[in-house]
SERO-4910 file (N, C-alpha, C, O; in steps of 0.05 Angstrom, whole numbers):
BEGIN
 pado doro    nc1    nc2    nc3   cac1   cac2   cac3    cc1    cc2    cc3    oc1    oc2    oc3
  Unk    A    219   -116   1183    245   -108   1172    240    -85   1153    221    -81   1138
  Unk    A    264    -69   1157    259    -46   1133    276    -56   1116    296    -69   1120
  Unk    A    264    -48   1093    287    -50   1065    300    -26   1054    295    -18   1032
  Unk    A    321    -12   1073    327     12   1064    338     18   1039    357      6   1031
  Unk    A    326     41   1024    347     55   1006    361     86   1009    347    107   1007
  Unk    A    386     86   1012    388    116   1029    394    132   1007    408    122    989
  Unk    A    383    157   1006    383    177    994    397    200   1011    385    218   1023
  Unk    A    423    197   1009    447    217   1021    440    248   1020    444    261    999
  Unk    A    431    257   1038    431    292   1045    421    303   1021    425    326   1013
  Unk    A    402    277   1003    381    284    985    354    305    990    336    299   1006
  Unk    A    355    327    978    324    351    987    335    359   1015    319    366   1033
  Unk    A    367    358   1019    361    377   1041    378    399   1023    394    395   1004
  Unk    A    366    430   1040    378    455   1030    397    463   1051    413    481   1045
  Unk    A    400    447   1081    411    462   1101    433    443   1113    429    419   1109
  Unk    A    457    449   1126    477    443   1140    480    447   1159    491    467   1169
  Unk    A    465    420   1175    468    431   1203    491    418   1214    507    403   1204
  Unk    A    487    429   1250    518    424   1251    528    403   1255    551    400   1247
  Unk    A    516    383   1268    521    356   1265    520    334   1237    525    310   1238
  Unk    A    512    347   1217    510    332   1197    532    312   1170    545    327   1155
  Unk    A    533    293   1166    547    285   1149    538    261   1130    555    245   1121
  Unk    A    511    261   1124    508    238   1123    511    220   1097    493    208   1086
  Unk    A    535    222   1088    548    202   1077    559    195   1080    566    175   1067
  Unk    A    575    208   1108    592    183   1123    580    165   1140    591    143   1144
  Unk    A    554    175   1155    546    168   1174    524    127   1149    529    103   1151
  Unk    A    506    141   1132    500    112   1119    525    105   1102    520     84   1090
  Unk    A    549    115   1096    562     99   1085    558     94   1056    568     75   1045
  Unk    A    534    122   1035    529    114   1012    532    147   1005    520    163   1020
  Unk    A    549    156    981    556    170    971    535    193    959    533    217    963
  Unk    A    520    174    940    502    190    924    482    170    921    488    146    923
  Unk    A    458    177    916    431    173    918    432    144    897    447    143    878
  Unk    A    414    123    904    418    108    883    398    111    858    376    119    867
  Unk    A    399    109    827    385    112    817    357     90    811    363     68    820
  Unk    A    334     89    801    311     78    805    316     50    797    301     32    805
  Unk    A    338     45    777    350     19    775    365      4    786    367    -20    781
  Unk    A    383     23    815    399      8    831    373     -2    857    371    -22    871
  Unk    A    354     25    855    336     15    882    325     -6    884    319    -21    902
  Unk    A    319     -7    855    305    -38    848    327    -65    851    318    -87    856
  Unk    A    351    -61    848    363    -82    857    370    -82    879    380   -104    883
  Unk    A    370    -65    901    371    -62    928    335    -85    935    332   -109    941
  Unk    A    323    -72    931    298    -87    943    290   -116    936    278   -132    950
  Unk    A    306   -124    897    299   -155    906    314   -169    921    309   -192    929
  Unk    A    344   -148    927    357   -171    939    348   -175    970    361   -188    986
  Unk    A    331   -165    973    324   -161   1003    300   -180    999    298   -193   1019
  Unk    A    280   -187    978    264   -196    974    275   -235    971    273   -257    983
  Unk    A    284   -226    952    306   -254    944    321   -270    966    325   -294    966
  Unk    A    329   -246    989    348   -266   1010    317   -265   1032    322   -258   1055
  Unk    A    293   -269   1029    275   -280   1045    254   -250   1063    239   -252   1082
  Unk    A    262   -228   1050    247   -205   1064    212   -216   1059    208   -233   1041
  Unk    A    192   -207   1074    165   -213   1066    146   -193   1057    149   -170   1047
  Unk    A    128   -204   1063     96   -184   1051     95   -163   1074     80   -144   1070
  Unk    A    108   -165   1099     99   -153   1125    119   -132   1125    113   -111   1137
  Unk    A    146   -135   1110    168   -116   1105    155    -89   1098    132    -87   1091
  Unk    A    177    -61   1099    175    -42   1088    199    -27   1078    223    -24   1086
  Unk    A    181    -18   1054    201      2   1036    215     22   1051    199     32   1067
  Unk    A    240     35   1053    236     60   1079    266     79   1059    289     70   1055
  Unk    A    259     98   1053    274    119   1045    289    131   1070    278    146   1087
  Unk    A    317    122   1072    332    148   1091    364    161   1080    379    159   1060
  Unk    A    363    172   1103    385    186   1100    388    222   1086    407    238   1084
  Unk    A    360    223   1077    356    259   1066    328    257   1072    313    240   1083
  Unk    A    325    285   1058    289    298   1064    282    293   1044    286    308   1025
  Unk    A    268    266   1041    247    261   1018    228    283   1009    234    296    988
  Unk    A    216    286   1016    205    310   1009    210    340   1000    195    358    992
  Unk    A    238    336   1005    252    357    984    259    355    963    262    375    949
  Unk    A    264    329    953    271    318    923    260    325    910    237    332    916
  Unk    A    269    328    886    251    342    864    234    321    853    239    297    848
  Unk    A    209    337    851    189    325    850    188    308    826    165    300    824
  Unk    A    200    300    809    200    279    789    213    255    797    211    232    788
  Unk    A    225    263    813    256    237    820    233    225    843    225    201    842
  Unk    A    226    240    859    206    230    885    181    213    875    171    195    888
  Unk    A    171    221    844    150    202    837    162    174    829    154    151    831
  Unk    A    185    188    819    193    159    810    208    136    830    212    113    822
  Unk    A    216    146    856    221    134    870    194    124    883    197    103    895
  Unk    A    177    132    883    150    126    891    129    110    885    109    101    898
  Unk    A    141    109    854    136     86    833    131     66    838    110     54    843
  Unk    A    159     61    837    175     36    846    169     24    876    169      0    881
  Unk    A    166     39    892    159     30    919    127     18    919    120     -2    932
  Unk    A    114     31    904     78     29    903     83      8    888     63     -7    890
  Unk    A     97      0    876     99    -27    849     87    -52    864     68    -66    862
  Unk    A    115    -49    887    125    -82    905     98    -83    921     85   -104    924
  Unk    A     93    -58    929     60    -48    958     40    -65    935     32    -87    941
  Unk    A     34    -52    908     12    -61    897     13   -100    900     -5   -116    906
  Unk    A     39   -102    894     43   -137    889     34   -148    915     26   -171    911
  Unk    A     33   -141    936     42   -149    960     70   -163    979     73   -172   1002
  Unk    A     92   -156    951    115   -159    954    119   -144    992    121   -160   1011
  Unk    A    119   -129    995    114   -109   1020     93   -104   1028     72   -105   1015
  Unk    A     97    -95   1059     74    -84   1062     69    -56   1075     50    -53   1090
  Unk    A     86    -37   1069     94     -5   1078    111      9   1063    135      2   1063
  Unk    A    104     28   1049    129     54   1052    129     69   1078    110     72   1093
  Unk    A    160     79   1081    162     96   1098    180    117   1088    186    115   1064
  Unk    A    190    138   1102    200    156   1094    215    179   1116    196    187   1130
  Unk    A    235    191   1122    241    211   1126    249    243   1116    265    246   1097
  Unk    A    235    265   1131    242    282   1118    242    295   1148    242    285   1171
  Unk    A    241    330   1135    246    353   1151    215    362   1165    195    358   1152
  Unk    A    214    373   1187    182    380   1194    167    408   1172    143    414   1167
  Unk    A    194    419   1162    186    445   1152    181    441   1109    176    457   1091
  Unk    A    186    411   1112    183    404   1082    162    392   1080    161    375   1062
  Unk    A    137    394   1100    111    379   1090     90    400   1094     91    420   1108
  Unk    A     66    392   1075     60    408   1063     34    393   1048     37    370   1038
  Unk    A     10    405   1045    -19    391   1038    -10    378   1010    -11    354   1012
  Unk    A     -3    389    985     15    383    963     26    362    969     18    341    959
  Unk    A     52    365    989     66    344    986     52    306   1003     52    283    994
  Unk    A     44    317   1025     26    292   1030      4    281   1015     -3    259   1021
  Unk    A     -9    296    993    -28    281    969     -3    266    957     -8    242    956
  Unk    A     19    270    950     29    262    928     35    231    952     24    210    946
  Unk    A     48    232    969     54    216    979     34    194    988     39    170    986
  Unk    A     11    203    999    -20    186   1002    -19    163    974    -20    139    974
  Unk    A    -17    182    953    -25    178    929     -9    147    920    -24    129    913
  Unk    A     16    142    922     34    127    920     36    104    950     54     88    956
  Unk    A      7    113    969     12     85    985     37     82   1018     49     64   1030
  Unk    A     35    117   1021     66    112   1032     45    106   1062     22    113   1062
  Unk    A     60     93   1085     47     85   1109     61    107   1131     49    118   1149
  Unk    A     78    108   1128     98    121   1157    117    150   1138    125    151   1114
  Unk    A    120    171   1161    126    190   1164    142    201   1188    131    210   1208
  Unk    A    160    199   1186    184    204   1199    191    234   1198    193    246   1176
  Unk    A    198    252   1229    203    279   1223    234    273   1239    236    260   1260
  Unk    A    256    286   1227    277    294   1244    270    317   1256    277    338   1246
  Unk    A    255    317   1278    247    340   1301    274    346   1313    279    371   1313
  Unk    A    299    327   1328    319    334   1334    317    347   1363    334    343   1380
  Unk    A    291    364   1368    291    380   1400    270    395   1386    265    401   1363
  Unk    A    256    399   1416    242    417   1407    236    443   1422    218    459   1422
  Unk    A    262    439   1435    276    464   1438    281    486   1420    299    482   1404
  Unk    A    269    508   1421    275    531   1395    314    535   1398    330    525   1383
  Unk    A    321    556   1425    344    552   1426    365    529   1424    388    537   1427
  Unk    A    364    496   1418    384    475   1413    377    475   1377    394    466   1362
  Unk    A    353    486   1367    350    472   1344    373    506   1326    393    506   1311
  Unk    A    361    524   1334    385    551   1332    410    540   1338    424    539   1317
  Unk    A    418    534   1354    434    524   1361    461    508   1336    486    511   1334
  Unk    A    444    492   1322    451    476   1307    444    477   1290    440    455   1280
  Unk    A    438    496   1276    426    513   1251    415    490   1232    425    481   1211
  Unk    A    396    486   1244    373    466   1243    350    479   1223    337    466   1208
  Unk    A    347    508   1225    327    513   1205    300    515   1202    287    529   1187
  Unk    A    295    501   1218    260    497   1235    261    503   1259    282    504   1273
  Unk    A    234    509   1267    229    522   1286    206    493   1308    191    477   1296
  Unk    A    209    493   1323    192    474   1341    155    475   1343    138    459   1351
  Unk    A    155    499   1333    124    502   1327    123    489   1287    100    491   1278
  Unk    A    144    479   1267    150    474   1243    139    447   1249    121    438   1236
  Unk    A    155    431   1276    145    405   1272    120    403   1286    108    384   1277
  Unk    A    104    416   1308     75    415   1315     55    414   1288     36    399   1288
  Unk    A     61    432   1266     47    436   1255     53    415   1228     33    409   1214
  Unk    A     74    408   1223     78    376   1213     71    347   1218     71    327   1205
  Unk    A     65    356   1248     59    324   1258     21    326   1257      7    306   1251
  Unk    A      6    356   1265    -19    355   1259    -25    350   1237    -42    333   1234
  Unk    A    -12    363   1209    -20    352   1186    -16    324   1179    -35    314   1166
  Unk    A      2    312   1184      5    277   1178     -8    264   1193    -17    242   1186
  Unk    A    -13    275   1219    -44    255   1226    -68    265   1223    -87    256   1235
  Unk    A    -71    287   1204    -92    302   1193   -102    278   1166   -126    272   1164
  Unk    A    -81    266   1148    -78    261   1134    -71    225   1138    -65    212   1118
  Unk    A    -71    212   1167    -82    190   1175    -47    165   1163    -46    141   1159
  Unk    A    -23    187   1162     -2    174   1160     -3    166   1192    -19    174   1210
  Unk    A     21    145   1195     34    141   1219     50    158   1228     68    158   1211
  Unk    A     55    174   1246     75    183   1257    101    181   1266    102    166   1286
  Unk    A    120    188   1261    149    181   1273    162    208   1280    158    226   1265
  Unk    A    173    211   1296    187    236   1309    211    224   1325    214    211   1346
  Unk    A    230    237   1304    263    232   1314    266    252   1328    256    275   1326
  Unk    A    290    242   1352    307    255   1378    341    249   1372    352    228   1368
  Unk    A    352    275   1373    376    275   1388    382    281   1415    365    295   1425
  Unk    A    404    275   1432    407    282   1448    443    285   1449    458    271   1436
  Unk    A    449    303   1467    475    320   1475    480    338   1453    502    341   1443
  Unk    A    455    351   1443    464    373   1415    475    403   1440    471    406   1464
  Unk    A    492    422   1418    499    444   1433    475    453   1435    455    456   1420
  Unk    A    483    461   1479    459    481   1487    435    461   1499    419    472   1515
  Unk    A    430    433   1492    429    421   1502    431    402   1531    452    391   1537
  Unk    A    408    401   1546    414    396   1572    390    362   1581    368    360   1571
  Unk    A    400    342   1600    374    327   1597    345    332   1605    326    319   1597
  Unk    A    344    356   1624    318    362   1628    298    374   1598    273    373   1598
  Unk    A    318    384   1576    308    389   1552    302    368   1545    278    367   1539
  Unk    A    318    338   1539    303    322   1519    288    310   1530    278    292   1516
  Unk    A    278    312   1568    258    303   1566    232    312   1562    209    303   1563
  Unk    A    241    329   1558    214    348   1556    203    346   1523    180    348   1516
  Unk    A    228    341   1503    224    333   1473    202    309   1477    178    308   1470
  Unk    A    222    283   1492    208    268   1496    177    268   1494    162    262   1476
  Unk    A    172    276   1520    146    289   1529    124    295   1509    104    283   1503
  Unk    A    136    322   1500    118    331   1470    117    310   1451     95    310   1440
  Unk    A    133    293   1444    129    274   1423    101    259   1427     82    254   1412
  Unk    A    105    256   1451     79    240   1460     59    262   1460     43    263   1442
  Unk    A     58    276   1476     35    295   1461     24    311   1442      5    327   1445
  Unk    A     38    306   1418     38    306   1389     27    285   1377     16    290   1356
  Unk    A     27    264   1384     13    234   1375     39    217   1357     38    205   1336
  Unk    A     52    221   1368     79    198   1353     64    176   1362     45    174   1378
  Unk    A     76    160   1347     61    123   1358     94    115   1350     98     91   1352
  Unk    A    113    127   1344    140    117   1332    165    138   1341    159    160   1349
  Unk    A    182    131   1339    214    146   1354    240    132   1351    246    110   1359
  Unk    A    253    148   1340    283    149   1346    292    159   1367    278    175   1378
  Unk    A    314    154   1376    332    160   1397    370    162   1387    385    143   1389
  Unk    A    379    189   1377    405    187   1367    415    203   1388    405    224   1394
  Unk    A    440    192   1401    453    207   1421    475    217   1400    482    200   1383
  Unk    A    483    237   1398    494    258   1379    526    252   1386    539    252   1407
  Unk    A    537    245   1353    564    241   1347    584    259   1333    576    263   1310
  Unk    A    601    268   1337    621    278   1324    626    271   1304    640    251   1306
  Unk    A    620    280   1276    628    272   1258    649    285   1241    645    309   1243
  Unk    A    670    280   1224    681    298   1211    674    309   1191    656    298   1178
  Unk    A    686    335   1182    680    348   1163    645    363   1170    630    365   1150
  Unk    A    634    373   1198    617    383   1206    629    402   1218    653    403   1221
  Unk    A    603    426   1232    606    443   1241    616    434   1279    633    443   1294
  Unk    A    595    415   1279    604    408   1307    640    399   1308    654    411   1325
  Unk    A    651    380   1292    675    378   1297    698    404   1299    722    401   1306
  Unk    A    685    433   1291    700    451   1291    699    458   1320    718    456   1335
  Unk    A    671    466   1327    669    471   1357    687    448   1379    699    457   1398
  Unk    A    688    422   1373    697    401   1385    733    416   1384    747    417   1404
  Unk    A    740    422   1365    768    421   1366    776    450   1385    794    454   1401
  Unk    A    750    471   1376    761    490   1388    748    493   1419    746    513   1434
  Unk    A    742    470   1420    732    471   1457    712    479   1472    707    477   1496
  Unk    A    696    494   1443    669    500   1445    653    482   1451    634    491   1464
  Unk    A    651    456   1446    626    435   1444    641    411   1463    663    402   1459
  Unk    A    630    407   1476    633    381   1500    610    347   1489    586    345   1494
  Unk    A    623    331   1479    594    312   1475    593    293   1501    610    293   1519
  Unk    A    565    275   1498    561    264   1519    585    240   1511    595    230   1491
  Unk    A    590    236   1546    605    208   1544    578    191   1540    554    196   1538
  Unk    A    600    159   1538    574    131   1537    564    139   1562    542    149   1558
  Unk    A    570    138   1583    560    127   1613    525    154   1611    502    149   1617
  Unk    A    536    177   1600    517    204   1607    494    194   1583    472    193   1594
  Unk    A    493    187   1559    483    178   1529    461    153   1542    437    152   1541
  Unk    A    478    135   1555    457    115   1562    428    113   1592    409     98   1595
  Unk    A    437    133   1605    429    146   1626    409    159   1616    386    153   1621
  Unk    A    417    181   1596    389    194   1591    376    181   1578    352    184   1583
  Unk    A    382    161   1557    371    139   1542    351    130   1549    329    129   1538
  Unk    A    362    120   1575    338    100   1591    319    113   1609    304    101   1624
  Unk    A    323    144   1606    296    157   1626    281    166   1595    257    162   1592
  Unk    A    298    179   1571    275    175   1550    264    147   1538    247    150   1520
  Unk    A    273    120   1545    263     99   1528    238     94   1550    221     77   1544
  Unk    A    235    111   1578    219     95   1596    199    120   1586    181    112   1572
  Unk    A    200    137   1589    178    160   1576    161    154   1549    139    161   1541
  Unk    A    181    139   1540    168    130   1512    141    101   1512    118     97   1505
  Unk    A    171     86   1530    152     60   1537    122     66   1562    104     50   1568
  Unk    A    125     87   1568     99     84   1581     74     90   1572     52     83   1578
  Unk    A     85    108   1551     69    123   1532     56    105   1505     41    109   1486
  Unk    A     67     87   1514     54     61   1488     75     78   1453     65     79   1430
  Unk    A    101     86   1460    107     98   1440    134     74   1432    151     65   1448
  Unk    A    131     71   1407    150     44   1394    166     63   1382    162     81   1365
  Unk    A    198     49   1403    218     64   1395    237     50   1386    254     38   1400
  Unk    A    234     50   1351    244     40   1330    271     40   1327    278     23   1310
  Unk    A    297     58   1340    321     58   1343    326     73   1358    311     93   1361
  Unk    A    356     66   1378    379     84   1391    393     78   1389    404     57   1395
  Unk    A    405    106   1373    432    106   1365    441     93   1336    431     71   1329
  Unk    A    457    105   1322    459     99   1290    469     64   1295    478     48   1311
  Unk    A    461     68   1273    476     42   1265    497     37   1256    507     51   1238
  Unk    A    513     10   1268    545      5   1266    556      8   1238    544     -9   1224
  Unk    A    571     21   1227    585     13   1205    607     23   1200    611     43   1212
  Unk    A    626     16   1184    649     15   1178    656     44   1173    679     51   1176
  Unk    A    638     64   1165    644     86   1159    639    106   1173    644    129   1167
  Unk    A    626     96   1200    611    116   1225    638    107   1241    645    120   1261
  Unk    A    651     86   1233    675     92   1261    700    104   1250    716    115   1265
  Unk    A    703    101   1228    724    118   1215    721    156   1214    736    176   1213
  Unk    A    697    152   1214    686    182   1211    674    199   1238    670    224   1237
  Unk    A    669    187   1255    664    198   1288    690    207   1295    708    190   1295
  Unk    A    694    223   1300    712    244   1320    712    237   1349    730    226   1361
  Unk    A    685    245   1358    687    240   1389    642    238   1386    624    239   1370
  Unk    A    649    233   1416    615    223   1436    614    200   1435    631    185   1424
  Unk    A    588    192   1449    583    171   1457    581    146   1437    564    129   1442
  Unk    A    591    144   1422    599    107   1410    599     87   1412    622     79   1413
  Unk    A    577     65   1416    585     49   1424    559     26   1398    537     33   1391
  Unk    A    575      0   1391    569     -9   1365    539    -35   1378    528    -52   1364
  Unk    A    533    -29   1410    497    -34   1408    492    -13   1439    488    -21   1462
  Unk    A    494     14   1429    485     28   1446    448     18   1455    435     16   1477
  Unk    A    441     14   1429    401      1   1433    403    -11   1464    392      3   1481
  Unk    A    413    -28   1468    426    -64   1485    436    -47   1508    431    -52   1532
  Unk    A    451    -23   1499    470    -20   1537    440      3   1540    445     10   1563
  Unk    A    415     19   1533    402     35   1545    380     24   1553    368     34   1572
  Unk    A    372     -2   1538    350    -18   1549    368    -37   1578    357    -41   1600
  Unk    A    390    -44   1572    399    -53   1603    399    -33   1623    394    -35   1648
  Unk    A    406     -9   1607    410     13   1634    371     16   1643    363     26   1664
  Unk    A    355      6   1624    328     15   1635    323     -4   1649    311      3   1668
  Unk    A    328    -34   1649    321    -47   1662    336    -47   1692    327    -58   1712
  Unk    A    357    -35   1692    372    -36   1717    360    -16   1740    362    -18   1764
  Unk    A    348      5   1724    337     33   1739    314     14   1758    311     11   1783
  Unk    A    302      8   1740    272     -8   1750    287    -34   1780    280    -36   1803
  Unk    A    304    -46   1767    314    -69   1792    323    -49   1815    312    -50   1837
  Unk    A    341    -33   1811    354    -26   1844    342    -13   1859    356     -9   1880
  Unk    A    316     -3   1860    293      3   1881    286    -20   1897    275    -15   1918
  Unk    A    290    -45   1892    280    -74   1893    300    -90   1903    292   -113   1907
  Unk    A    323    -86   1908    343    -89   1926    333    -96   1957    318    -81   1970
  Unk    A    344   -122   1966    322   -125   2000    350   -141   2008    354   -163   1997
  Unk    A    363   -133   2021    384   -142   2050    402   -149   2031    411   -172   2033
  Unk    A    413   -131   2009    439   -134   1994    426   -162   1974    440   -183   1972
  Unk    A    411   -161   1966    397   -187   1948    378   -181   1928    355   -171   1932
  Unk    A    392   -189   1897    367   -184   1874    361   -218   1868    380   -229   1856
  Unk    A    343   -230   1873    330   -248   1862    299   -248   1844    275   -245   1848
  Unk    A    321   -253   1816    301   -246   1794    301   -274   1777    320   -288   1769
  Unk    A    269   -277   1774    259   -298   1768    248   -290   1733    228   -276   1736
  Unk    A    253   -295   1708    237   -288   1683    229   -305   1669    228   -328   1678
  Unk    A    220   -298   1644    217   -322   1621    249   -318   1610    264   -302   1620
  Unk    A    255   -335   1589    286   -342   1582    289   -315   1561    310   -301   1560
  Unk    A    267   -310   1548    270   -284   1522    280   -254   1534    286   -234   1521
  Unk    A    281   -259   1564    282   -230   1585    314   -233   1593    329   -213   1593
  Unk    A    320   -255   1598    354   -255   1613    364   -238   1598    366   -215   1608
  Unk    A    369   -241   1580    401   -218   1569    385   -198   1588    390   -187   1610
  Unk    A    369   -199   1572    364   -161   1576    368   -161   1607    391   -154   1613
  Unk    A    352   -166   1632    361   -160   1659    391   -169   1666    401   -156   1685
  Unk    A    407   -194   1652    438   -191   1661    449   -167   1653    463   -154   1669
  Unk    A    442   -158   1624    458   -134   1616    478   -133   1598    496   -149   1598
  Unk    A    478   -117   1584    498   -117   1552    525   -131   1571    528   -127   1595
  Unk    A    542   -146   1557    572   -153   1565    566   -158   1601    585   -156   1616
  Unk    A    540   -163   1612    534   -182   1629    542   -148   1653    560   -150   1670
  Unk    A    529   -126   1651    539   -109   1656    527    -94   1680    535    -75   1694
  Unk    A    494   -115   1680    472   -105   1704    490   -121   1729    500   -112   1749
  Unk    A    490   -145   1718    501   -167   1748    529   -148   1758    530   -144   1782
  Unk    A    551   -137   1741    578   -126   1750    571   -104   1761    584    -97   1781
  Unk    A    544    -80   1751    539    -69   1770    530    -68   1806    534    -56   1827
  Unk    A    518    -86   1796    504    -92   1835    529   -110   1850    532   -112   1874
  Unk    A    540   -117   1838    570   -143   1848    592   -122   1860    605   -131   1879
  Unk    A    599    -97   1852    602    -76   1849    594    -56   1878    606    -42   1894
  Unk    A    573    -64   1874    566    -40   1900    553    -68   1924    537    -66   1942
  Unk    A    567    -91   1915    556   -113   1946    536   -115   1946    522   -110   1966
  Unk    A    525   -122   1921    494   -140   1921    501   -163   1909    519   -166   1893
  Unk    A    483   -183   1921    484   -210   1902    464   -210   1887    442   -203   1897
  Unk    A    465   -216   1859    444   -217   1837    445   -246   1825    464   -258   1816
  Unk    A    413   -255   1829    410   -286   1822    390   -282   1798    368   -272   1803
  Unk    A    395   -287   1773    373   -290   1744    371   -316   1753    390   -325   1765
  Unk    A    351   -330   1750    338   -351   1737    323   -353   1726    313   -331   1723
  Unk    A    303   -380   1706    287   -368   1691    258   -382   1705    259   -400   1722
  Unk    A    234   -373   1696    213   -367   1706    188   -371   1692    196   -385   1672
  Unk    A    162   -368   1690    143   -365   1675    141   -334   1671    141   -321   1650
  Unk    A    137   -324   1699    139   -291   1696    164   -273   1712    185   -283   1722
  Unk    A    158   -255   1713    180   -239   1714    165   -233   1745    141   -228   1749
  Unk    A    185   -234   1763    193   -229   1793    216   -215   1799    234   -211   1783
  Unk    A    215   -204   1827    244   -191   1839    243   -190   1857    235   -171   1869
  Unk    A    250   -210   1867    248   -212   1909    218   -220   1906    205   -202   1916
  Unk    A    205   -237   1898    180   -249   1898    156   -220   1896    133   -220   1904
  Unk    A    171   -198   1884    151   -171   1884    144   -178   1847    153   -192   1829
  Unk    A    124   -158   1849    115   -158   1813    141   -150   1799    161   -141   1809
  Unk    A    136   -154   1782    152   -152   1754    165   -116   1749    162    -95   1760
  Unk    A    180   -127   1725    185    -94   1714    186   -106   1684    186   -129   1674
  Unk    A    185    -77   1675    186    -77   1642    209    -82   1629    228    -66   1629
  Unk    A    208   -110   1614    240   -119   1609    243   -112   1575    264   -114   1562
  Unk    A    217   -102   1565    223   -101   1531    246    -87   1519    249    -87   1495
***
């Protein structure tokens, strides 16, 4: 579990076009070193463990000014030293790291390093006046595993200019960059952004759900083959991301409908005389029935019969298995 503290569009200098994020976490202004500390016992207090981590989001840590960053760093190294936790983590920008700034961070214990890469497409990251350049995060991700952090490299997908043969190819590079970690945000309309201007004036098209979970599940399979642990898709639900989304793909467990849509890709090759008979362990059903039971209405749909039962291992028509994680 992470124990987040968000630091709202904290150390960033730039506005890009999709950006809002104080509507998107839902926290105004940065908390101070006395609220973070009551954010983390209560996370401690309602049963978080030693295996937990500290995790800064929502801005570019590494842009904060460097006093506020020690002292948030402090405090994080405090709980690490106790064994209260057992990680910091962190997000920032690819173009805000820096030999300087990773001593300081080494220094304080942090474990994980998170880049909003976004594409690494030169033209989508222009696009969205993003500010970095795609050779910014190559040369970010060599220094943090220069420097023996963990890797994380965040994805959007349906940014303007944007197409899916681009993010798989982001994809792709992530893995040959050495991510061991990934996000997956299919890109929302938010208000009071640049994208909602384009949206109104007809400039910007976002993905629907049906297009969002599709490509989802050809990047969660690129990822999963690649031994790459992909830590989220798609923001997280809250009260202020649905008030504040405009338009795209929305949906409050997109994670749930792209891992069903992956597991469904894998079943319908495996289809034999209009018949899916799939045998698993019990921890696999949802996932092969499908968010809101949505794999079985597919094949029911196009005149297949689909039988789950449960199993020791995972079968399909008495053939090997597929990847149900």
């Amino acid at each position: 579990m992470n124990i987040p503290i968000f630091v709202p569009h904290e150390g960033c200098g730039h506005d890009c076009a999709f950006c809002n994020q104080r509507t998107i976490t839902g926290e105004a202004v940065a908390p101070t070193i006395s609220e973070a500390r009551n954010i983390i016992e209560n996370y401690i207090s309602g049963g978080s463990g030693a295996g937990d981590t500290i995790a800064f989001f929502g801005g570019s840590f590494t842009g904060i000014d460097m006093d506020m960053q020690r002292a948030y760093l402090a405090l994080a190294h405090e709980y690490l030293q106790r064994g209260a936790v057992g990680g910091i983590r962190l997000s920032t920008r690819p173009d805000y790291i820096d030999e300087e700034r990773l001593g300081l961070l080494k220094e304080y214990g942090v474990t994980n390093i998170e880049l909003g890469a976004q594409s690494m497409d030169d033209g989508v990251l222009r696009a969205v006046n993003r500010g970095h350049s795609a050779d910014d995060v190559r040369r970010a991700s060599a220094l943090i595993l220069d420097h023996s952090f963990t890797l994380g490299l965040q994805m959007m997908t349906g940014l303007p200019t944007d197409t899916p043969e681009k993010a798989a190819a982001t994809a792709r590079e992530f893995v040959r960059l050495g991510a061991t970690e990934t996000r997956i945000y299919p890109t929302l309309v938010m208000e009071h952004t640049e994208l909602a201007t384009l949206l109104k004036s007809g400039e910007y098209v976002p993905q629907s759900v049906e297009e969002a979970a599709e490509l989802g599940a050809e990047l969660y399979g690129i990822f999963r083959r690649a031994g790459v642990k992909v830590l989220r898709i798609g923001l997280s639900d809250s009260e202020g991301l649905k008030q504040g989304c405009l338009a795209g793909p929305y949906h409050p467990a997109m994670g749930e409908l792209v891992r069903s849509r992956y597991v469904r890709n894998q079943l319908e090759p495996l289809v034999e005389n209009g018949k899916l008979n799939v045998l698993a362990p019990k921890r696999y059903i949802s996932r092969i029935v499908g968010n809101k039971r949505c794999n079985i209405n597919y094949f029911r749909e196009k005149g297949i019969e689909m039988t789950v039962l449960p199993g020791e291992n995972v079968t399909v028509n008495e053939k090997e298995g597929i990847d149900c994680d």
